[in-house]
PDB file as gemmi writes it, atoms N, CA and C in Angstrom:
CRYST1    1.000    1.000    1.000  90.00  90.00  90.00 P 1                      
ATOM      1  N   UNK A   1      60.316  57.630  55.126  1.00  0.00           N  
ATOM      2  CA  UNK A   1      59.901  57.906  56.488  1.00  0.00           C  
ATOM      3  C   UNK A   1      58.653  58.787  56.450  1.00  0.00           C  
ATOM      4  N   UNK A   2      57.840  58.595  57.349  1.00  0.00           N  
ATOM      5  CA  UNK A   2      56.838  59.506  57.256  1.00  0.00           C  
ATOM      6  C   UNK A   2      56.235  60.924  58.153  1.00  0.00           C  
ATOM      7  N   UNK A   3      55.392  61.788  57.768  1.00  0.00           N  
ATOM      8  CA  UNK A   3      55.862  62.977  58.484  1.00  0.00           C  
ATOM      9  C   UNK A   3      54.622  63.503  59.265  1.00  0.00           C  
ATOM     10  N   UNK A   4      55.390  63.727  60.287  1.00  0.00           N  
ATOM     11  CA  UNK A   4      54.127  63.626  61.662  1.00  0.00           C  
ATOM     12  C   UNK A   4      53.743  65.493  61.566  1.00  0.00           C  
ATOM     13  N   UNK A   5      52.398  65.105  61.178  1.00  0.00           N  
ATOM     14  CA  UNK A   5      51.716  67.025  61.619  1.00  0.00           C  
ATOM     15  C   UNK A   5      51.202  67.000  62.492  1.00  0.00           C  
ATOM     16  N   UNK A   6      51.119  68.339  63.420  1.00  0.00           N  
ATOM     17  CA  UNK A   6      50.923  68.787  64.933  1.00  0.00           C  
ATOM     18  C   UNK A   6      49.897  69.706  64.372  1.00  0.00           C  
ATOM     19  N   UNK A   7      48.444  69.408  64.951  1.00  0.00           N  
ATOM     20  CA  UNK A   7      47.887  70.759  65.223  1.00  0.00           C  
ATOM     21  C   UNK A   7      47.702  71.594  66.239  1.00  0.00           C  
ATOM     22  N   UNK A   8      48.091  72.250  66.955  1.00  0.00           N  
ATOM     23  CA  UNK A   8      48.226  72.850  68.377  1.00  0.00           C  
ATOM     24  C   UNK A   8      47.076  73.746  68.465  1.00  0.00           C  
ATOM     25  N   UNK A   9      46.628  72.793  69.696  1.00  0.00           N  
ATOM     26  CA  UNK A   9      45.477  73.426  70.240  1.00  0.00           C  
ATOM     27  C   UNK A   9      45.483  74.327  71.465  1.00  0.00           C  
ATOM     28  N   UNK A  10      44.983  75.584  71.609  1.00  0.00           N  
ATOM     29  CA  UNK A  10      45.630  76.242  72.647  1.00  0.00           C  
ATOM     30  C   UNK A  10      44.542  75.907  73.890  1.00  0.00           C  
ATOM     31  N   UNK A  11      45.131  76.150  75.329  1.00  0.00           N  
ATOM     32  CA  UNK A  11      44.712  75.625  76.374  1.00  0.00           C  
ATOM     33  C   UNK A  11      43.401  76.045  76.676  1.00  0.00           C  
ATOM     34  N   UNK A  12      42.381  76.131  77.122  1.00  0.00           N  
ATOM     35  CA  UNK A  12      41.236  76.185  77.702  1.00  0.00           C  
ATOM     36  C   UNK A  12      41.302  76.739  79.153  1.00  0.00           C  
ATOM     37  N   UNK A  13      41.760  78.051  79.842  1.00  0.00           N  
ATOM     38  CA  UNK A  13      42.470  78.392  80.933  1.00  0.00           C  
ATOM     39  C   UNK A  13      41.354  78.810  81.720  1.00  0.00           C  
ATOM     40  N   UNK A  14      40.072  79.142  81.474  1.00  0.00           N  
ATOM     41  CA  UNK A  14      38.898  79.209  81.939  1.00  0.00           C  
ATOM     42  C   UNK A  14      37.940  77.789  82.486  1.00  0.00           C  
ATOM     43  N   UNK A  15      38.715  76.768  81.799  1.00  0.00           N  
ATOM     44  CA  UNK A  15      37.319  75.170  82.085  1.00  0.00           C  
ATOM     45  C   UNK A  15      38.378  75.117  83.545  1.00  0.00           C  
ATOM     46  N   UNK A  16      37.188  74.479  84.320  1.00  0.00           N  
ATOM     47  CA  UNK A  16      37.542  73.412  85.350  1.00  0.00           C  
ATOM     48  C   UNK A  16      37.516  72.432  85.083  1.00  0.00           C  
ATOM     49  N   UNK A  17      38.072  71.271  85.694  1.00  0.00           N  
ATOM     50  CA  UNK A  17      38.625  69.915  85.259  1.00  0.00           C  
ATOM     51  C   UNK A  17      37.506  69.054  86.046  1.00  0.00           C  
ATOM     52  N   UNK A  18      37.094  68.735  85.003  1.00  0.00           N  
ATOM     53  CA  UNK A  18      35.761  67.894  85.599  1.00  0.00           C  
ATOM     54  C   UNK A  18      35.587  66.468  86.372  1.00  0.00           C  
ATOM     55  N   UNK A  19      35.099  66.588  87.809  1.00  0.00           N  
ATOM     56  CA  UNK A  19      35.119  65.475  88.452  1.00  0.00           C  
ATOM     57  C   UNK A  19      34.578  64.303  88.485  1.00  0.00           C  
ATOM     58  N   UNK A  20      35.616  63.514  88.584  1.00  0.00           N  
ATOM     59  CA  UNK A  20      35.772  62.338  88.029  1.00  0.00           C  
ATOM     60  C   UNK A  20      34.463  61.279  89.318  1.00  0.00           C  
ATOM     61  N   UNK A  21      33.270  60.555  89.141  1.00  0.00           N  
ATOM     62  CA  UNK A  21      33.160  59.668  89.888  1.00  0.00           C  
ATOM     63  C   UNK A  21      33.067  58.644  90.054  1.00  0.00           C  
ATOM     64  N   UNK A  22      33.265  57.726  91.055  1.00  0.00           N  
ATOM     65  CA  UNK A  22      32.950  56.518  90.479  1.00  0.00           C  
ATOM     66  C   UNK A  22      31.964  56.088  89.583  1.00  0.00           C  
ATOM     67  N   UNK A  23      32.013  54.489  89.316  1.00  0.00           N  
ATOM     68  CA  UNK A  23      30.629  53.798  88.759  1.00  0.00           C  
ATOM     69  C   UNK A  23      29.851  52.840  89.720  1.00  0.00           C  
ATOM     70  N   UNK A  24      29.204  52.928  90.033  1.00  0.00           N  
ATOM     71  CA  UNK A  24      28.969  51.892  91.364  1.00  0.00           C  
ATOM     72  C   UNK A  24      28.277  50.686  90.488  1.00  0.00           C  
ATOM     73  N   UNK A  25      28.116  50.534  89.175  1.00  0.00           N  
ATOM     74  CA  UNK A  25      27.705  49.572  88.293  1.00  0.00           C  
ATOM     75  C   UNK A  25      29.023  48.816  88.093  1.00  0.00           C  
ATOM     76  N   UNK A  26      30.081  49.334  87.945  1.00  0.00           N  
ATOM     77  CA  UNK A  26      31.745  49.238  87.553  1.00  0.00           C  
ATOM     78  C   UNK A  26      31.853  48.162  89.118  1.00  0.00           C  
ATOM     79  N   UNK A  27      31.698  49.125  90.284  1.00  0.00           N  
ATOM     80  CA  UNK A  27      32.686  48.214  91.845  1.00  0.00           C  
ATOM     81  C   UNK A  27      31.402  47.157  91.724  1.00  0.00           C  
ATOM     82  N   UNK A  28      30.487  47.243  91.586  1.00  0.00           N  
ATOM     83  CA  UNK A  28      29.250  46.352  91.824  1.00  0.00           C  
ATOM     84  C   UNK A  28      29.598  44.532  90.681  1.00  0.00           C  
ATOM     85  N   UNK A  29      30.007  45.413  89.227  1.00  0.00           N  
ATOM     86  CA  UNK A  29      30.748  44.367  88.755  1.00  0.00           C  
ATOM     87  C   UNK A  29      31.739  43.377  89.000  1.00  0.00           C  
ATOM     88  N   UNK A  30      33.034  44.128  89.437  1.00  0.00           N  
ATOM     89  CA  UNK A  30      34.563  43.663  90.076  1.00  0.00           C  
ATOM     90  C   UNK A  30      33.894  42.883  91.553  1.00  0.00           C  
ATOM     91  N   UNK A  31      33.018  43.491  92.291  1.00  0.00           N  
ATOM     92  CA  UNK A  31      32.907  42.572  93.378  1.00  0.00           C  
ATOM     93  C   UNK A  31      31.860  40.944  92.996  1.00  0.00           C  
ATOM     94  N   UNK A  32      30.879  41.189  91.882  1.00  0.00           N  
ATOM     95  CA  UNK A  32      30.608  40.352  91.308  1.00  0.00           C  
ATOM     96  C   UNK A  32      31.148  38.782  91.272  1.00  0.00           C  
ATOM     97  N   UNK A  33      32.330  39.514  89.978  1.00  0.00           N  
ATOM     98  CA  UNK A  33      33.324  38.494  89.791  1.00  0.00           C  
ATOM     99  C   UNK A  33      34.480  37.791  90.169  1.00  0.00           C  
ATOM    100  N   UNK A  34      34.551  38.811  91.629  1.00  0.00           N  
ATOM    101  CA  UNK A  34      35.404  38.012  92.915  1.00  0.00           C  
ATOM    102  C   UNK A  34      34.467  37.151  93.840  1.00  0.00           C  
ATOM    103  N   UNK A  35      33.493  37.108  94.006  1.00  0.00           N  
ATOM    104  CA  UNK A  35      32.356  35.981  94.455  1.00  0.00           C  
ATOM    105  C   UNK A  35      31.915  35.143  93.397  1.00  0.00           C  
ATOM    106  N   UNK A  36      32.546  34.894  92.538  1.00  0.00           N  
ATOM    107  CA  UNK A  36      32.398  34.215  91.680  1.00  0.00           C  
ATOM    108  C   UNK A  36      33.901  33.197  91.458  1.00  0.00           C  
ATOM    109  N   UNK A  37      35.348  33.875  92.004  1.00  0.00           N  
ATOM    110  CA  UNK A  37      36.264  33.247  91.864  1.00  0.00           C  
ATOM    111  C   UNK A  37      36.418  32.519  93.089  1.00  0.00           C  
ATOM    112  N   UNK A  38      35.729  33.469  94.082  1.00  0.00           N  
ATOM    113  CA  UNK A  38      35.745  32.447  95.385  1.00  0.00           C  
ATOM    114  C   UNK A  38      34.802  31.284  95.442  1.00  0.00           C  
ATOM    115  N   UNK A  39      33.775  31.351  94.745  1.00  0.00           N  
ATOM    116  CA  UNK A  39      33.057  29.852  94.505  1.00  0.00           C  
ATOM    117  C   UNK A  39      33.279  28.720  93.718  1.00  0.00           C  
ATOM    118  N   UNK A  40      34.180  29.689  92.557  1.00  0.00           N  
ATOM    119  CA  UNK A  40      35.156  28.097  91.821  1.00  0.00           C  
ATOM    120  C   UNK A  40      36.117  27.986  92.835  1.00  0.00           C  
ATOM    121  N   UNK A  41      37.120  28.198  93.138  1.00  0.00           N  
ATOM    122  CA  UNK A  41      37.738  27.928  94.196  1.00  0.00           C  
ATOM    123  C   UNK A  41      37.535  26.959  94.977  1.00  0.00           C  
ATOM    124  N   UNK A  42      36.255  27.263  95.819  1.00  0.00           N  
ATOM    125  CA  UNK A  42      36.143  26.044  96.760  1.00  0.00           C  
ATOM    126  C   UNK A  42      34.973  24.916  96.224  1.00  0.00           C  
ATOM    127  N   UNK A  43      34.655  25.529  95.180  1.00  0.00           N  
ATOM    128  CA  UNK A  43      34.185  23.864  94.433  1.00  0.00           C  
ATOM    129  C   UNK A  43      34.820  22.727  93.723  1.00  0.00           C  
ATOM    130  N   UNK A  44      35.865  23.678  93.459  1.00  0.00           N  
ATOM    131  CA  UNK A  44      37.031  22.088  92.451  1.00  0.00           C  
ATOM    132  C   UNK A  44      38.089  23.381  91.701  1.00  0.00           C  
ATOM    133  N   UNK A  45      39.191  23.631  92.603  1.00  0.00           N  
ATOM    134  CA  UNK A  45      40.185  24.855  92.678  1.00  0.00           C  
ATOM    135  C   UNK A  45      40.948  24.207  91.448  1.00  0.00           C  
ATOM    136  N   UNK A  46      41.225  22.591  91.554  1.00  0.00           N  
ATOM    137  CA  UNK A  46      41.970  22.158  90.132  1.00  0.00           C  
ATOM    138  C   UNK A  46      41.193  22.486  89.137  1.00  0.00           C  
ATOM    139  N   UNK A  47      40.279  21.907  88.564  1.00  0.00           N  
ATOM    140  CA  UNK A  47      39.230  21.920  87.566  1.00  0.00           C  
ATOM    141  C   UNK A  47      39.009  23.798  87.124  1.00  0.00           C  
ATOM    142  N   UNK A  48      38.893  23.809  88.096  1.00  0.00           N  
ATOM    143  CA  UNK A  48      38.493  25.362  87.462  1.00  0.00           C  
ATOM    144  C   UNK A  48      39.332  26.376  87.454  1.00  0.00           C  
ATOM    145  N   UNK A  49      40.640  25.941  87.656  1.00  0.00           N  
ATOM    146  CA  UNK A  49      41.461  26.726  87.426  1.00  0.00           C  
ATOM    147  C   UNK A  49      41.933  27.676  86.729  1.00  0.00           C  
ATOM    148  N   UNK A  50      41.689  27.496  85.604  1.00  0.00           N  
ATOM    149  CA  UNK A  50      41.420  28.513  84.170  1.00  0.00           C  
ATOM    150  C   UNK A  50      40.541  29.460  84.391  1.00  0.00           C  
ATOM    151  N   UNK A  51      39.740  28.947  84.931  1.00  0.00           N  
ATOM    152  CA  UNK A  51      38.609  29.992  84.771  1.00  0.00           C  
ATOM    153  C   UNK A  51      38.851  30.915  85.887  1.00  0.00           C  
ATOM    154  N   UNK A  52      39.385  30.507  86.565  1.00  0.00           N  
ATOM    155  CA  UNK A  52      39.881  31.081  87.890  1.00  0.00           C  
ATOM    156  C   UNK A  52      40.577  32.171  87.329  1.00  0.00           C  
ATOM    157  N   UNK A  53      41.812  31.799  86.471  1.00  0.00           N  
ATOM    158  CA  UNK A  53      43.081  32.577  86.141  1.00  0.00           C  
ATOM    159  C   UNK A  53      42.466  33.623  85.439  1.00  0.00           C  
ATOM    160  N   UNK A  54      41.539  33.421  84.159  1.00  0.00           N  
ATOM    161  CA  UNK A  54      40.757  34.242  83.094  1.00  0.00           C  
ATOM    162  C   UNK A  54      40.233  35.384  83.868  1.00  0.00           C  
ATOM    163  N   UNK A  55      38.915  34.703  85.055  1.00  0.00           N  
ATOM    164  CA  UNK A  55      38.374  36.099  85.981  1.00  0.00           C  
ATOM    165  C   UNK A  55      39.496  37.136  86.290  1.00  0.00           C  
ATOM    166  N   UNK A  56      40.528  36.684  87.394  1.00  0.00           N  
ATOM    167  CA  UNK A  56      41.604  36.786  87.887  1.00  0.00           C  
ATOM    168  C   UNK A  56      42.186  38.264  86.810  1.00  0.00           C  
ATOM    169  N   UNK A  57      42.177  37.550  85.924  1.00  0.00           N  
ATOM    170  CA  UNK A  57      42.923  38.659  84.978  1.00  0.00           C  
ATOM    171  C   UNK A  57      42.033  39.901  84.389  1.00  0.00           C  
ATOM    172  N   UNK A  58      40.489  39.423  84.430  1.00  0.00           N  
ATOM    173  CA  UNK A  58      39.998  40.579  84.020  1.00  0.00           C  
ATOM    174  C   UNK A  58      39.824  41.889  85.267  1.00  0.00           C  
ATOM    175  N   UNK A  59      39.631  40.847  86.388  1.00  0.00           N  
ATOM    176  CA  UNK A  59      39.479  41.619  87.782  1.00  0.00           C  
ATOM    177  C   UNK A  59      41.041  42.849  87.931  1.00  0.00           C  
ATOM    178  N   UNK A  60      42.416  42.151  87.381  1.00  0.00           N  
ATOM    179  CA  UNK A  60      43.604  43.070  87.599  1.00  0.00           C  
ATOM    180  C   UNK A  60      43.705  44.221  86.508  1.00  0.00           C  
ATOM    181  N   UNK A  61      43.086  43.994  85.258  1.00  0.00           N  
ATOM    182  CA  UNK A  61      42.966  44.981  84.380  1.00  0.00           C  
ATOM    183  C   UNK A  61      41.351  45.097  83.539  1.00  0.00           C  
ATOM    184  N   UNK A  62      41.252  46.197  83.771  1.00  0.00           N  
ATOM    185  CA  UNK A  62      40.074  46.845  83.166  1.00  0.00           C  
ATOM    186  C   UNK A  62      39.953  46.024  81.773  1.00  0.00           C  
ATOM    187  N   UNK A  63      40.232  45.858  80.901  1.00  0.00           N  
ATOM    188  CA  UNK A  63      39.999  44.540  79.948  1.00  0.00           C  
ATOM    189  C   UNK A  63      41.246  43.371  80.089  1.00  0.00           C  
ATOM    190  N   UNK A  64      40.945  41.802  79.591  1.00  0.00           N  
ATOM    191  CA  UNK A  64      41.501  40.973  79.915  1.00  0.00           C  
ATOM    192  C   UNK A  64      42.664  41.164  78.602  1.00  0.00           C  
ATOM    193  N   UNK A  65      43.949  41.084  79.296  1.00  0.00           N  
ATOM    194  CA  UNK A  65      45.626  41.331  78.600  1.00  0.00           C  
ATOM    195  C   UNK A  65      45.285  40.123  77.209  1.00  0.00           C  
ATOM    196  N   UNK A  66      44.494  39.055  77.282  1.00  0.00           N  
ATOM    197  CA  UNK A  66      44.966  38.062  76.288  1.00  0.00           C  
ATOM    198  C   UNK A  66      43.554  38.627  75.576  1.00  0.00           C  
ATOM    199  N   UNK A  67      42.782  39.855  75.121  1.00  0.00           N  
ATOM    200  CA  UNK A  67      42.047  39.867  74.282  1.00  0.00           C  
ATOM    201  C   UNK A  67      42.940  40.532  73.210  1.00  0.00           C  
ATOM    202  N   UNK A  68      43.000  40.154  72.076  1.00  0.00           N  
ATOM    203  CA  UNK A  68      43.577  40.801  71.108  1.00  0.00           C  
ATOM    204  C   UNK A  68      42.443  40.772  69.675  1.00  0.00           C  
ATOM    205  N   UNK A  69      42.726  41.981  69.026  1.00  0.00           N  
ATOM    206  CA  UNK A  69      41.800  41.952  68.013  1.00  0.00           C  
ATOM    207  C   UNK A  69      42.449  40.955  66.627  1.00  0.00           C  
ATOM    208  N   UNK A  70      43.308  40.783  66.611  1.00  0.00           N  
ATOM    209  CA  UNK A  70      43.576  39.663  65.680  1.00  0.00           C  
ATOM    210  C   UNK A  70      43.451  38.573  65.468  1.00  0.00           C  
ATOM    211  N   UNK A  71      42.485  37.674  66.763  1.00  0.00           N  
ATOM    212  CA  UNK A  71      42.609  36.403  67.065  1.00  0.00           C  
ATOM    213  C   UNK A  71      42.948  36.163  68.211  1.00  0.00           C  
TER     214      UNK A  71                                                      
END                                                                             
């Protein structure tokens, strides 16, 4: 079995927690590629269905679930 070391770092009780803002390159993207699912859609919704599903999935998570580094 193998043996887990902890280095404990003590807190920083002086930083403020730095604010977070958007990316407007980021929403500018996601809205991108939803005008892009709405135009396969109504050009041939069978046919492009995949591609539909693929956008679809990158649009619900910040990278697409079926990228894996193994293949």
């Amino acid at each position: 079995m193998a043996k887990v070391f902890t280095i404990p770092v003590p807190p920083k009780i002086g930083r403020k927690p730095r604010e977070r803002t958007p990316d407007p390159r980021y929403v500018d993207g996601q809205r991108l590629l939803v005008e892009a699912m709405k135009y396969l859609a109504q050009a041939d919704p069978v046919a492009n269905r995949t591609a539909i599903e693929l956008l679809s999935e990158h649009v619900r998570t910040r990278f697409r679930m079926s990228d894996s580094p193994l293949g």
